[in-house]
PDB file of N, CA, C and O in Angstrom:
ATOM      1  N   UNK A   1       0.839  -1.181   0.000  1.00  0.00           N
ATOM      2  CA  UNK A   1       0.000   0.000   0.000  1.00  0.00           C
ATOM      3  C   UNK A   1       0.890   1.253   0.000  1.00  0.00           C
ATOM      4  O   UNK A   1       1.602   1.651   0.921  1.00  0.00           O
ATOM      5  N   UNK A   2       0.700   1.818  -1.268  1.00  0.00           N
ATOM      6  CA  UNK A   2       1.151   3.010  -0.878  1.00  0.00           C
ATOM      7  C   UNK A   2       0.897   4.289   0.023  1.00  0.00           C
ATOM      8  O   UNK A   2       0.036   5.099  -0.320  1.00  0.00           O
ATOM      9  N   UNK A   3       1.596   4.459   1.098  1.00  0.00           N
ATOM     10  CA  UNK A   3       1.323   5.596   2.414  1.00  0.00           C
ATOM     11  C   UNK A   3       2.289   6.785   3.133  1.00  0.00           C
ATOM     12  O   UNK A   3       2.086   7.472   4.134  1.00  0.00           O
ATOM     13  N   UNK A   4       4.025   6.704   1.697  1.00  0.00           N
ATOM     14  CA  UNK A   4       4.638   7.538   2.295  1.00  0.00           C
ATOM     15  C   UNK A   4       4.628   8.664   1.256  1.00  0.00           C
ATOM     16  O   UNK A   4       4.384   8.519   0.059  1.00  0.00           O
ATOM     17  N   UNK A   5       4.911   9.746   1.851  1.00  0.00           N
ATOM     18  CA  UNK A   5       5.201  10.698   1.313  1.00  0.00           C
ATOM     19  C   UNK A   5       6.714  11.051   1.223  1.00  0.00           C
ATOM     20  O   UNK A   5       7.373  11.097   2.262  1.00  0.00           O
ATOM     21  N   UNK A   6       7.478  11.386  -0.392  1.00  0.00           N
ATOM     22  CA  UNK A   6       8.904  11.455  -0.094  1.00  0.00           C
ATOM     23  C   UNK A   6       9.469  13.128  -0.170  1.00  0.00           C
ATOM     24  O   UNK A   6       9.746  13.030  -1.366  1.00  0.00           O
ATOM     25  N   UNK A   7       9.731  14.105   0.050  1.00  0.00           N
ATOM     26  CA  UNK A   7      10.206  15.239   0.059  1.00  0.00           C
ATOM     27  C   UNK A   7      11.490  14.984  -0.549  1.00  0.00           C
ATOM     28  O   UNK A   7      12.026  14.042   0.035  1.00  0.00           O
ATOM     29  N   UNK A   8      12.255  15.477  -1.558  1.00  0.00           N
ATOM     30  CA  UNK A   8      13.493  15.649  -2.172  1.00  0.00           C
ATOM     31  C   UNK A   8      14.132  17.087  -1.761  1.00  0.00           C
ATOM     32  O   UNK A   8      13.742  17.904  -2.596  1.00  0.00           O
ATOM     33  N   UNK A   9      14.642  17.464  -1.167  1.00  0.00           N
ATOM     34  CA  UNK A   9      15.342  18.726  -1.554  1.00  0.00           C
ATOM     35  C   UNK A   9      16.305  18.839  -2.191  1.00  0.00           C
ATOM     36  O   UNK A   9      17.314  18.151  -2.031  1.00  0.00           O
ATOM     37  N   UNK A  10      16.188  19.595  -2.905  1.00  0.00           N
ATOM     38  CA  UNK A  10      17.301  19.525  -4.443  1.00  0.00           C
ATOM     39  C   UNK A  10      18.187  21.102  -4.557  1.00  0.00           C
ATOM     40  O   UNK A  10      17.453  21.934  -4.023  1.00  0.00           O
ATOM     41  N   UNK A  11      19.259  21.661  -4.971  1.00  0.00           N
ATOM     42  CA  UNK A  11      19.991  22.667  -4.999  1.00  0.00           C
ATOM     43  C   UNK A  11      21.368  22.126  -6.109  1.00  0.00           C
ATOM     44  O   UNK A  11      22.428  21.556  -5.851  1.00  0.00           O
ATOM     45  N   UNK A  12      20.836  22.553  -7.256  1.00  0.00           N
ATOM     46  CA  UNK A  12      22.251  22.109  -8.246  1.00  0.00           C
ATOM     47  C   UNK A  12      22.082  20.451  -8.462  1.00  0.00           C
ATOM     48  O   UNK A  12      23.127  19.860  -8.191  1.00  0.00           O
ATOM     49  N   UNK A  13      21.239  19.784  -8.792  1.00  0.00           N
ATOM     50  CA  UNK A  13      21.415  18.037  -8.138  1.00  0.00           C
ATOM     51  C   UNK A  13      21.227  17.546 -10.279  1.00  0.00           C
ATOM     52  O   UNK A  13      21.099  16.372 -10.626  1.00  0.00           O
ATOM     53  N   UNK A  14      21.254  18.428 -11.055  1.00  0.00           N
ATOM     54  CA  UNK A  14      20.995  17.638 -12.323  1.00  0.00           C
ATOM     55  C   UNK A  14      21.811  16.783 -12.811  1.00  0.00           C
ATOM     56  O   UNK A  14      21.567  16.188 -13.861  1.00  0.00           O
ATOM     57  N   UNK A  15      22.950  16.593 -12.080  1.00  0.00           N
ATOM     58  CA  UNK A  15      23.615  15.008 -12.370  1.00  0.00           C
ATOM     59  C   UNK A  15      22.854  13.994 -11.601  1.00  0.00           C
ATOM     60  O   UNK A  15      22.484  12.952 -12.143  1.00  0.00           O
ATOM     61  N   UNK A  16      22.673  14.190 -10.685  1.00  0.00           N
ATOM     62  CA  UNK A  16      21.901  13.339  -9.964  1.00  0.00           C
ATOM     63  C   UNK A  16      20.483  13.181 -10.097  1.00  0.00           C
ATOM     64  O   UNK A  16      20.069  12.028 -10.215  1.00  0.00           O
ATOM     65  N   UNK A  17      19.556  14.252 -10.102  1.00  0.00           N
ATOM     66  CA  UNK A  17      18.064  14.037  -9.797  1.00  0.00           C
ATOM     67  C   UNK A  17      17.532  12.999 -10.283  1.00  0.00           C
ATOM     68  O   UNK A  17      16.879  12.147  -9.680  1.00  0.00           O
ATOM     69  N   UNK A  18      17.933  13.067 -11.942  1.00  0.00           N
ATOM     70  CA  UNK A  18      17.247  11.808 -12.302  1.00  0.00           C
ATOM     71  C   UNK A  18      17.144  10.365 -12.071  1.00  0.00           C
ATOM     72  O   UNK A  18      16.121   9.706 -12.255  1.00  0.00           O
ATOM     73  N   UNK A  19      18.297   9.907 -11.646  1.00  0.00           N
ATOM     74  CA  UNK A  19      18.815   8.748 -10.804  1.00  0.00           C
ATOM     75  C   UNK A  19      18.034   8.441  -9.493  1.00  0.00           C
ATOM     76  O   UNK A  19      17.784   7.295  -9.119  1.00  0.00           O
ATOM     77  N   UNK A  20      17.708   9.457  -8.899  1.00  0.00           N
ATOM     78  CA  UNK A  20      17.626   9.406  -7.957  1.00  0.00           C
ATOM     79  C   UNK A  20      15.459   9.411  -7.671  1.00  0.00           C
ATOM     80  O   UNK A  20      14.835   8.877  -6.755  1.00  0.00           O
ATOM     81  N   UNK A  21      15.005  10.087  -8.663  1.00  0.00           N
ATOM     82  CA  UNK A  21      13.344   9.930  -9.154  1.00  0.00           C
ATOM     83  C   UNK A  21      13.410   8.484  -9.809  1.00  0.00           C
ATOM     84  O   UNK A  21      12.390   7.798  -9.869  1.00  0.00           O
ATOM     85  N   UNK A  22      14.435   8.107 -10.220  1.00  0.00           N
ATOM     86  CA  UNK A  22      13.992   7.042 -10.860  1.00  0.00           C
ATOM     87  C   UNK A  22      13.974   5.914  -9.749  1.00  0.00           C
ATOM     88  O   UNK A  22      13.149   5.001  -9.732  1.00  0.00           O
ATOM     89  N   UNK A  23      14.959   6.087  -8.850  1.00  0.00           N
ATOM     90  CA  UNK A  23      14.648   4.990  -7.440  1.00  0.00           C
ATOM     91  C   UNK A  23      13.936   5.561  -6.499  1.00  0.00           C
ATOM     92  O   UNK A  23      14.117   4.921  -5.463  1.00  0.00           O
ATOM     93  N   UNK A  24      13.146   6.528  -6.310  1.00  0.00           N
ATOM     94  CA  UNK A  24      12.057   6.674  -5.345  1.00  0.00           C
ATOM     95  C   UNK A  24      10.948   6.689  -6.579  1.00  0.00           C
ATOM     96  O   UNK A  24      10.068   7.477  -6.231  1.00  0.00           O
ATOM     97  N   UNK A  25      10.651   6.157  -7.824  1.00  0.00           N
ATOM     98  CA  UNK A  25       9.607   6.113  -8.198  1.00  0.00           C
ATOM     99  C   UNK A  25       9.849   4.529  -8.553  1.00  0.00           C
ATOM    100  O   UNK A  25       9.313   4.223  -9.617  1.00  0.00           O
ATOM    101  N   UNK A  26      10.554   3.428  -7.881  1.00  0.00           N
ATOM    102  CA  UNK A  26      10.232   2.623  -8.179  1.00  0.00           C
ATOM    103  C   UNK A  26      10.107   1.966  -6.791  1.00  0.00           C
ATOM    104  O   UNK A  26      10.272   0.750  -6.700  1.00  0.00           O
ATOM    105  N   UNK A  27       9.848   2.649  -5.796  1.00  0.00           N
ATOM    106  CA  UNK A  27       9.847   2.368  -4.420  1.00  0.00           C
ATOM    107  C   UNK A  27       8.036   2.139  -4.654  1.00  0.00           C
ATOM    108  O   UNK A  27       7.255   2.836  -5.303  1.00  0.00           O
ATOM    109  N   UNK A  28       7.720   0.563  -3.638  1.00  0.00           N
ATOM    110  CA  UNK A  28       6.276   0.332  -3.987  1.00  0.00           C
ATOM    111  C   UNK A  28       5.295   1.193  -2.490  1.00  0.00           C
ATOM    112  O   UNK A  28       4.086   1.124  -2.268  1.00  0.00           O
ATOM    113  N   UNK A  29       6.364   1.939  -1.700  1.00  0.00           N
ATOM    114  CA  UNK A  29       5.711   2.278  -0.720  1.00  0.00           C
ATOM    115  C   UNK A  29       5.011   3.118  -0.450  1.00  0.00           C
ATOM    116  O   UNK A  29       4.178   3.245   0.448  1.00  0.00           O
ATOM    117  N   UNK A  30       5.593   4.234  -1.874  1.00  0.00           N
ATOM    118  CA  UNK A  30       5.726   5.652  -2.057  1.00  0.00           C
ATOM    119  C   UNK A  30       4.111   6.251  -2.519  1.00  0.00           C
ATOM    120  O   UNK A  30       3.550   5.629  -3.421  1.00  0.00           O
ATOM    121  N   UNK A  31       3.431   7.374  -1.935  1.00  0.00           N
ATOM    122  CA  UNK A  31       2.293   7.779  -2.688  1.00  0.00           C
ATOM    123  C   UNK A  31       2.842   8.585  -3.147  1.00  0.00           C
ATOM    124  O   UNK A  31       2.984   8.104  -4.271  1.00  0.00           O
ATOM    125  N   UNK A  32       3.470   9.834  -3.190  1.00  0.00           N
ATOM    126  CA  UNK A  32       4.088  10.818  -3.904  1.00  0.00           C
ATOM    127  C   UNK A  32       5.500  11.351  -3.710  1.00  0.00           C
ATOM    128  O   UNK A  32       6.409  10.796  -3.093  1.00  0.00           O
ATOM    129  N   UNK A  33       5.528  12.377  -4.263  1.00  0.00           N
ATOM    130  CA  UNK A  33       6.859  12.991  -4.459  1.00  0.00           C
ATOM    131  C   UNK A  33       7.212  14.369  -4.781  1.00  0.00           C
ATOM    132  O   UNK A  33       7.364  14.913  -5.875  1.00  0.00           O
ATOM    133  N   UNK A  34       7.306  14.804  -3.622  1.00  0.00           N
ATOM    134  CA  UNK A  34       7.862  16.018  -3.661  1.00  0.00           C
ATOM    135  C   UNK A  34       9.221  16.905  -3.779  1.00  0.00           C
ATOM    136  O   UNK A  34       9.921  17.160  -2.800  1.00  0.00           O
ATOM    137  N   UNK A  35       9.500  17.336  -5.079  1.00  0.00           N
ATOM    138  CA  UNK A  35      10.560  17.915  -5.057  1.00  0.00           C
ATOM    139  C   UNK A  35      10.877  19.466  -4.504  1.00  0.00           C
ATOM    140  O   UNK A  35      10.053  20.314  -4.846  1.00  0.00           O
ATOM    141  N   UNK A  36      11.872  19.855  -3.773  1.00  0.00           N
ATOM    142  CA  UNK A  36      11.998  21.235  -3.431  1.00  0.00           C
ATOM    143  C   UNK A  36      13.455  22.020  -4.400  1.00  0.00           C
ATOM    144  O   UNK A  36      14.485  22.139  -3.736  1.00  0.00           O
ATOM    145  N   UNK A  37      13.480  22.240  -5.056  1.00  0.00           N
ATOM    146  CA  UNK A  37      14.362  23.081  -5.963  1.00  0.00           C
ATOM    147  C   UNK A  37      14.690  24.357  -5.101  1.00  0.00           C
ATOM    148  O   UNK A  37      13.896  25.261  -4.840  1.00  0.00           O
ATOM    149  N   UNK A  38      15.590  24.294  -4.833  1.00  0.00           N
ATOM    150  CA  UNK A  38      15.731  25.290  -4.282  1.00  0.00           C
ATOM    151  C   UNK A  38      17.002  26.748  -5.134  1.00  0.00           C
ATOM    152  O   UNK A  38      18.212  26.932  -5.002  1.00  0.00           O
ATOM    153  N   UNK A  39      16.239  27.269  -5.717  1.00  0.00           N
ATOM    154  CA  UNK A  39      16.789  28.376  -6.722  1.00  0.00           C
ATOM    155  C   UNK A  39      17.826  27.398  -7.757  1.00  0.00           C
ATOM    156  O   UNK A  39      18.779  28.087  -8.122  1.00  0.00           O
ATOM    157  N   UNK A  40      17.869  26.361  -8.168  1.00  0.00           N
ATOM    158  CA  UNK A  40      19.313  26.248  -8.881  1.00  0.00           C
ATOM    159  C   UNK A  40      19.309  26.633 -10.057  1.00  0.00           C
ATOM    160  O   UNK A  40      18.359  26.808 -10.821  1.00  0.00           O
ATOM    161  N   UNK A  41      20.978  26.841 -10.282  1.00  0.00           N
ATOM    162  CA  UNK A  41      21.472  27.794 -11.415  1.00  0.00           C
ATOM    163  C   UNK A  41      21.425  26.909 -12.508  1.00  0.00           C
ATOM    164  O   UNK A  41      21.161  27.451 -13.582  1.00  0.00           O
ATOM    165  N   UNK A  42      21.670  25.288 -12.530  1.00  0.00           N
ATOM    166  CA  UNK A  42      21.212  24.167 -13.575  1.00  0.00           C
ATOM    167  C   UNK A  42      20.402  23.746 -13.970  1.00  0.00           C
ATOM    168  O   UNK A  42      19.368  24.187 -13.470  1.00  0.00           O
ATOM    169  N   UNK A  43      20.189  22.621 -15.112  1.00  0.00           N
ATOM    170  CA  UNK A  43      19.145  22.354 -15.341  1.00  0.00           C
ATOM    171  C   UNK A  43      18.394  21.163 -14.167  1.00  0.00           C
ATOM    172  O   UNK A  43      18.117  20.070 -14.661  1.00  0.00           O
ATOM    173  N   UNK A  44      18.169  21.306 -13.109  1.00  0.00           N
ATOM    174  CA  UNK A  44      17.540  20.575 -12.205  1.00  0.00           C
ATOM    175  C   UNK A  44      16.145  20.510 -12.369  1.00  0.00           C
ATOM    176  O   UNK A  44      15.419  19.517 -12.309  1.00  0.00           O
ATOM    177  N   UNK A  45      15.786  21.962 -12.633  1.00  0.00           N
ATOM    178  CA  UNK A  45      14.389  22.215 -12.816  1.00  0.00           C
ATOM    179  C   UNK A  45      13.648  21.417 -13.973  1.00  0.00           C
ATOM    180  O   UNK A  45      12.820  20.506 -13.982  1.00  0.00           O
ATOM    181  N   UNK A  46      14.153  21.983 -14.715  1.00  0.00           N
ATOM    182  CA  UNK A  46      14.112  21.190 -16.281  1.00  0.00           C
ATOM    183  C   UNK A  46      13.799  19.673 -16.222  1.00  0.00           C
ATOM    184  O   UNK A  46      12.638  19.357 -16.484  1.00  0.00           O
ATOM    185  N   UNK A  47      14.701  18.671 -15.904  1.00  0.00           N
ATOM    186  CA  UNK A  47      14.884  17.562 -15.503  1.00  0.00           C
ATOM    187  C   UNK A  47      13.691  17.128 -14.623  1.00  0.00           C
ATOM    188  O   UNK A  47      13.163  16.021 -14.727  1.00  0.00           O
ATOM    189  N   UNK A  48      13.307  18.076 -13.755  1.00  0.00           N
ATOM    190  CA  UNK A  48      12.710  17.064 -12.711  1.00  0.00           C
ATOM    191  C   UNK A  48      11.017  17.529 -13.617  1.00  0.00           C
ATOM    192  O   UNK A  48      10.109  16.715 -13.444  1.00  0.00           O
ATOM    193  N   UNK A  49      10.805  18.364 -14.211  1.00  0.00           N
ATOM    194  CA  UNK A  49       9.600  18.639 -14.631  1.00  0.00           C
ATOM    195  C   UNK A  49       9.556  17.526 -16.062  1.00  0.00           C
ATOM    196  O   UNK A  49       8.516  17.057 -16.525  1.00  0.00           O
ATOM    197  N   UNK A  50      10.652  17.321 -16.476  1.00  0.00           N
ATOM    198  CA  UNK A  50      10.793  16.218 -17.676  1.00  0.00           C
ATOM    199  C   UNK A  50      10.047  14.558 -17.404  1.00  0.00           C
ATOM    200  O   UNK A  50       9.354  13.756 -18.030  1.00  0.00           O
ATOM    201  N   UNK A  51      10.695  14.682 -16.081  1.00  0.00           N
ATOM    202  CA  UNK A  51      10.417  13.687 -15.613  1.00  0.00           C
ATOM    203  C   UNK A  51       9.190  12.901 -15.443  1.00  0.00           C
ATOM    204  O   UNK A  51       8.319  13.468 -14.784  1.00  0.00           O
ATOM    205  N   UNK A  52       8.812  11.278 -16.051  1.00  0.00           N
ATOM    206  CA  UNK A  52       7.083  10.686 -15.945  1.00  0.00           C
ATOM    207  C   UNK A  52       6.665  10.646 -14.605  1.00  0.00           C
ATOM    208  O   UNK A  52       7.486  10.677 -13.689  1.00  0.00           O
ATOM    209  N   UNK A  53       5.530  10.584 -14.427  1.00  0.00           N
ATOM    210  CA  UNK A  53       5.258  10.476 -12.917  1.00  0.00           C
ATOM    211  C   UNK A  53       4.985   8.992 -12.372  1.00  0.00           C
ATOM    212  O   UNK A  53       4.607   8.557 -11.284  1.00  0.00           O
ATOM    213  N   UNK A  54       5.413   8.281 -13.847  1.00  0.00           N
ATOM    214  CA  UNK A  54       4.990   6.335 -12.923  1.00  0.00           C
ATOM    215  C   UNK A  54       4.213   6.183 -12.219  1.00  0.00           C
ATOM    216  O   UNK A  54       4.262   5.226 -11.447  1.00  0.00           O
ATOM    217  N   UNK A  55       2.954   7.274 -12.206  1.00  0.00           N
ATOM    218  CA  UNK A  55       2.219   6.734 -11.163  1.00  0.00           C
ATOM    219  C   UNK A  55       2.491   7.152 -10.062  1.00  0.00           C
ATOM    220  O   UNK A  55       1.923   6.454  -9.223  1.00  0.00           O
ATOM    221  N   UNK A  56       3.125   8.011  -9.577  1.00  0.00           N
ATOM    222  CA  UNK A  56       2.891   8.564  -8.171  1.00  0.00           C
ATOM    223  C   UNK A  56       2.582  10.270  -8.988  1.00  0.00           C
ATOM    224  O   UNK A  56       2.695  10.833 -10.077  1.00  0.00           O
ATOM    225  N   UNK A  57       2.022  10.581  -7.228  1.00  0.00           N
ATOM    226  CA  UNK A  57       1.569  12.072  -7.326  1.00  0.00           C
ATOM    227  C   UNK A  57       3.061  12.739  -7.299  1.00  0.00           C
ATOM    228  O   UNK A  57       3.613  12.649  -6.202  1.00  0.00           O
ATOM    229  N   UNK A  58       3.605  13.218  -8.055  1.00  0.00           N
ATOM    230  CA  UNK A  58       4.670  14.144  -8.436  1.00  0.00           C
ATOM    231  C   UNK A  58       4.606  15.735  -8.168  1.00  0.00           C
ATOM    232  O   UNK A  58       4.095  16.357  -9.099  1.00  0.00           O
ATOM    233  N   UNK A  59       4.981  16.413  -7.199  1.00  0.00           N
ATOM    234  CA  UNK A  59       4.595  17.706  -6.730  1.00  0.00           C
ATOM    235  C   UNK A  59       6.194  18.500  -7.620  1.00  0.00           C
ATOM    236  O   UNK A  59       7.269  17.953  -7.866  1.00  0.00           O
ATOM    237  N   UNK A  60       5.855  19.568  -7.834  1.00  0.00           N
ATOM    238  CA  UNK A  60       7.426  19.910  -8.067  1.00  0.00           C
ATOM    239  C   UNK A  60       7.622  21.697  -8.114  1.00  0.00           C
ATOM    240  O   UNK A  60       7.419  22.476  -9.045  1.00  0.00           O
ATOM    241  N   UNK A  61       8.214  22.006  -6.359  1.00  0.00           N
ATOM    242  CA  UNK A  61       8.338  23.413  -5.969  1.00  0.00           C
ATOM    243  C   UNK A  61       9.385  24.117  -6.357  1.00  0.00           C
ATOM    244  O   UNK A  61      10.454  23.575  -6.078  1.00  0.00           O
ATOM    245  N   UNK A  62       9.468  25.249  -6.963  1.00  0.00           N
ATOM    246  CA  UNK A  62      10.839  25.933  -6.829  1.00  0.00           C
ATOM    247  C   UNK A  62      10.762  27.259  -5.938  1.00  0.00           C
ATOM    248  O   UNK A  62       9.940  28.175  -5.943  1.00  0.00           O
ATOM    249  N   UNK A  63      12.180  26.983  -4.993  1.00  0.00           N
ATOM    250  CA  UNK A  63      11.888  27.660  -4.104  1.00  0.00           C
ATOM    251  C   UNK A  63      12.370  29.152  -4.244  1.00  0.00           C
ATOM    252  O   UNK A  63      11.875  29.777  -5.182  1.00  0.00           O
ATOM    253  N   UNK A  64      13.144  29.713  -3.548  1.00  0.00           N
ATOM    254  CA  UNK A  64      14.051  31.469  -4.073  1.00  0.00           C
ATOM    255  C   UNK A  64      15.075  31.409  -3.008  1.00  0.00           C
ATOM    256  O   UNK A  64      15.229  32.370  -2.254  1.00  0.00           O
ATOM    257  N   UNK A  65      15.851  30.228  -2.897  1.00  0.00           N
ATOM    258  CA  UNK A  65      17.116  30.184  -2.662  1.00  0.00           C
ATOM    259  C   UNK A  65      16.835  30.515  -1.101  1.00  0.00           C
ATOM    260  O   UNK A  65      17.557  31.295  -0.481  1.00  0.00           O
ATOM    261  N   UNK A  66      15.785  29.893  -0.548  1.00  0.00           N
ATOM    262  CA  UNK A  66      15.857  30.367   1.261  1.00  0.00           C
ATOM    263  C   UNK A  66      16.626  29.529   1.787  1.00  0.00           C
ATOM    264  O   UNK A  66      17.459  30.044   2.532  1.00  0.00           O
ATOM    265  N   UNK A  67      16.698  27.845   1.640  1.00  0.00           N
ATOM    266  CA  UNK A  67      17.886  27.072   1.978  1.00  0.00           C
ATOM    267  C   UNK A  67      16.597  25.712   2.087  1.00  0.00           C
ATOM    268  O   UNK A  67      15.482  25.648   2.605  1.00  0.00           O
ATOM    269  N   UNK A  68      17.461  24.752   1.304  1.00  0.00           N
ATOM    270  CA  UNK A  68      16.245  23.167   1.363  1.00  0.00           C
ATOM    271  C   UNK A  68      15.623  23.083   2.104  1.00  0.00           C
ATOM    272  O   UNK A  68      14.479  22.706   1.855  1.00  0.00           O
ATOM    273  N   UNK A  69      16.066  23.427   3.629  1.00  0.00           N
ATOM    274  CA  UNK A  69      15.517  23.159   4.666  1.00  0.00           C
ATOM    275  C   UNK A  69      14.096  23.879   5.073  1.00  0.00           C
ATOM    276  O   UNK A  69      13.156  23.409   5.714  1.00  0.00           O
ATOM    277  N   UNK A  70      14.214  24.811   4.650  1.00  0.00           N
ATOM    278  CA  UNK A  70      13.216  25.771   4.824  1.00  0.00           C
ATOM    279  C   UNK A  70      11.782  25.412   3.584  1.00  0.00           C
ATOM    280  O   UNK A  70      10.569  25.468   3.783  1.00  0.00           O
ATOM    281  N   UNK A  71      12.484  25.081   2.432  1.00  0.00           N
ATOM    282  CA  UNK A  71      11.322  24.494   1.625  1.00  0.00           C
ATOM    283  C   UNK A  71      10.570  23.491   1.673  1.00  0.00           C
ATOM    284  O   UNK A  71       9.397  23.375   1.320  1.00  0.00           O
ATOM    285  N   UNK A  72      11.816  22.197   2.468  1.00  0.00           N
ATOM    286  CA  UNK A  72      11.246  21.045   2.836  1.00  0.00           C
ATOM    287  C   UNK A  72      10.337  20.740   4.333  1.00  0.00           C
ATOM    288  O   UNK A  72       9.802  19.776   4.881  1.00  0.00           O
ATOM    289  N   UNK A  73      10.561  22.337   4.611  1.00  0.00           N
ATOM    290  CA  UNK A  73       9.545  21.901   6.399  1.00  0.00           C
ATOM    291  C   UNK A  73       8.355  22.611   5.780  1.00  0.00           C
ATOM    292  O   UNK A  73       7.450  22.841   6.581  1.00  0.00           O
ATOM    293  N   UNK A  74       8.163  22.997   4.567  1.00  0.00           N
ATOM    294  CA  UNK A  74       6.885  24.002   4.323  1.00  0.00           C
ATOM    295  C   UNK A  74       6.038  22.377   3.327  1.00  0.00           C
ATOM    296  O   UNK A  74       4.838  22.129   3.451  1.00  0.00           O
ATOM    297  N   UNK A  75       6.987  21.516   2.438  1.00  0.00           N
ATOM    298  CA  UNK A  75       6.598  20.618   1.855  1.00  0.00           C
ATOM    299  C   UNK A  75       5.582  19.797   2.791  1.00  0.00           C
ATOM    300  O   UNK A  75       4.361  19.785   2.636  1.00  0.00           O
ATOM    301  N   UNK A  76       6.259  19.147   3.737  1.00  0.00           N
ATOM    302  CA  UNK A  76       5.894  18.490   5.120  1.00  0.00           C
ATOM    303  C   UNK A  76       4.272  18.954   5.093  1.00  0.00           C
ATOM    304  O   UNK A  76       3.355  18.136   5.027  1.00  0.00           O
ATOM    305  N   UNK A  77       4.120  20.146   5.143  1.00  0.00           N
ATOM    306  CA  UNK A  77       2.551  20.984   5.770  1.00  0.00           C
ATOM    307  C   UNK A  77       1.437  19.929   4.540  1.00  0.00           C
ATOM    308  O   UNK A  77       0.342  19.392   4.708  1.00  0.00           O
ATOM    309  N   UNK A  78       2.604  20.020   3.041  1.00  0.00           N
ATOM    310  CA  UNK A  78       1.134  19.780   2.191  1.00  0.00           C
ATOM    311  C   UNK A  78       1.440  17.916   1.739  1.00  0.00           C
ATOM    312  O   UNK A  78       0.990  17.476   0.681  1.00  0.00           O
ATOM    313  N   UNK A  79       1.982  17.308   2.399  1.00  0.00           N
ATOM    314  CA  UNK A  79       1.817  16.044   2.390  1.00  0.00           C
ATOM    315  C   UNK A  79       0.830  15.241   2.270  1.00  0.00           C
ATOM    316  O   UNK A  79      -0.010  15.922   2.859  1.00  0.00           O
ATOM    317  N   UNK A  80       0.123  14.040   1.866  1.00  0.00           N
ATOM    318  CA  UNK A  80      -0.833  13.551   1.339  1.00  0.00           C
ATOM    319  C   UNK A  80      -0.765  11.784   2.219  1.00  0.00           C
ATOM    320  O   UNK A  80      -1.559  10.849   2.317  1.00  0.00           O
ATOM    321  N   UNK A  81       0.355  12.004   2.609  1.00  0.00           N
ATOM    322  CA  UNK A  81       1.117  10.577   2.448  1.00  0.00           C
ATOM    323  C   UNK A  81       0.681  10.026   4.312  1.00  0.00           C
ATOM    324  O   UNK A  81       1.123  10.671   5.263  1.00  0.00           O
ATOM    325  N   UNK A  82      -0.116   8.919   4.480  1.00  0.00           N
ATOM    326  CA  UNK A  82      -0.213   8.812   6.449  1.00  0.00           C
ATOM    327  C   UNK A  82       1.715   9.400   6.851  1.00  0.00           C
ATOM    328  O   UNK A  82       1.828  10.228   7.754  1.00  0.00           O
ATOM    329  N   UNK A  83       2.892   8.959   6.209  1.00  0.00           N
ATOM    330  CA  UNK A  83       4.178   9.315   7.109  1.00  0.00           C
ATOM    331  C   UNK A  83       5.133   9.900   5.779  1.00  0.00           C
ATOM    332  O   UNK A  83       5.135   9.688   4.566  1.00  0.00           O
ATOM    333  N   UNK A  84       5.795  10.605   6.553  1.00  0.00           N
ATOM    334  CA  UNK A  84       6.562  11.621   5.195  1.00  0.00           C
ATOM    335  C   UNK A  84       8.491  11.057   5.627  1.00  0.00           C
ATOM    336  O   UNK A  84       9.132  10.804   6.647  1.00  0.00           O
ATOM    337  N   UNK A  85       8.678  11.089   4.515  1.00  0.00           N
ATOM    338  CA  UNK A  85      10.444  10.506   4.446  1.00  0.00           C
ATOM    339  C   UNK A  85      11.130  11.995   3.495  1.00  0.00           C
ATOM    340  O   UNK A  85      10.664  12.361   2.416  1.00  0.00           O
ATOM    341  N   UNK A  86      12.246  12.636   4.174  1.00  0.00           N
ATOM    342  CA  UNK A  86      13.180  13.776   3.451  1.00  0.00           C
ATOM    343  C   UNK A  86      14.371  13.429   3.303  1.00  0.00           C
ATOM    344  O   UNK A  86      15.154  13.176   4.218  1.00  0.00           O
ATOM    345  N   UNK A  87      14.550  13.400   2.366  1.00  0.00           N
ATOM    346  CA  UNK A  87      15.582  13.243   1.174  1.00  0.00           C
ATOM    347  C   UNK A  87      16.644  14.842   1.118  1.00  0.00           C
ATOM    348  O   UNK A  87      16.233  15.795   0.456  1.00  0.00           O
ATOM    349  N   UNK A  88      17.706  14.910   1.729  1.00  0.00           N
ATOM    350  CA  UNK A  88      18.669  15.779   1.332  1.00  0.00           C
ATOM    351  C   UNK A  88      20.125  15.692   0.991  1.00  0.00           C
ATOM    352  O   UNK A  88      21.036  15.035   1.494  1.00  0.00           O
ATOM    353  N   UNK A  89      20.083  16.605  -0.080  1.00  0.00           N
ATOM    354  CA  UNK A  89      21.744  15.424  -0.563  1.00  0.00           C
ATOM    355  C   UNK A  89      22.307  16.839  -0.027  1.00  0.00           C
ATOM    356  O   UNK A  89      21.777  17.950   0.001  1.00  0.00           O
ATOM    357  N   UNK A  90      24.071  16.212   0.548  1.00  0.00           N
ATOM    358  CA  UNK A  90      24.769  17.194   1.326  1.00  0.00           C
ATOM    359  C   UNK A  90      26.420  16.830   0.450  1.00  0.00           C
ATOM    360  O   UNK A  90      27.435  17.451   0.765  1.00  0.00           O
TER     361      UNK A  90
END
């Protein structure tokens, strides 16, 4: 059953993002997916809006560079999911 909700916070991640949607969208636990962009200067944005939604609810925020953290505790509020999992790459 799907019941989690995943938060991504993202900043510069377009080597990565896609890699990384592609293994939380093949996670069977997952109801959606929230990405937080947070201002990047790459194509992150691009990428993650490119991206299929396989079937989960695919949310996708861009933020104005306040800091992941701050986008991903505002993500949290609009969750869908009974328990939420955050994703930050450091």
């Amino acid at each position: 059953m799907r019941e989690i909700s995943c938060i991504i916070c993202a900043y510069n991640e377009c080597d990565r993002i896609k890699a990384i949607l592609q293994a939380v969208d093949a996670h069977p636990a997952l109801k959606e997916v929230i990405v937080v962009n947070d201002g990047s200067t790459d194509d992150t944005a691009g990428l993650v809006r490119a991206f299929p939604d396989g079937g989960l609810r695919i949310e996708r925020w861009d933020a104005l560079q306040r800091s992941v953290d701050c986008g991903g505790i505002k993500a949290v509020a609009c969750c869908i999911g009974l328990l939420a999992a955050m994703l930050v790459s450091v």
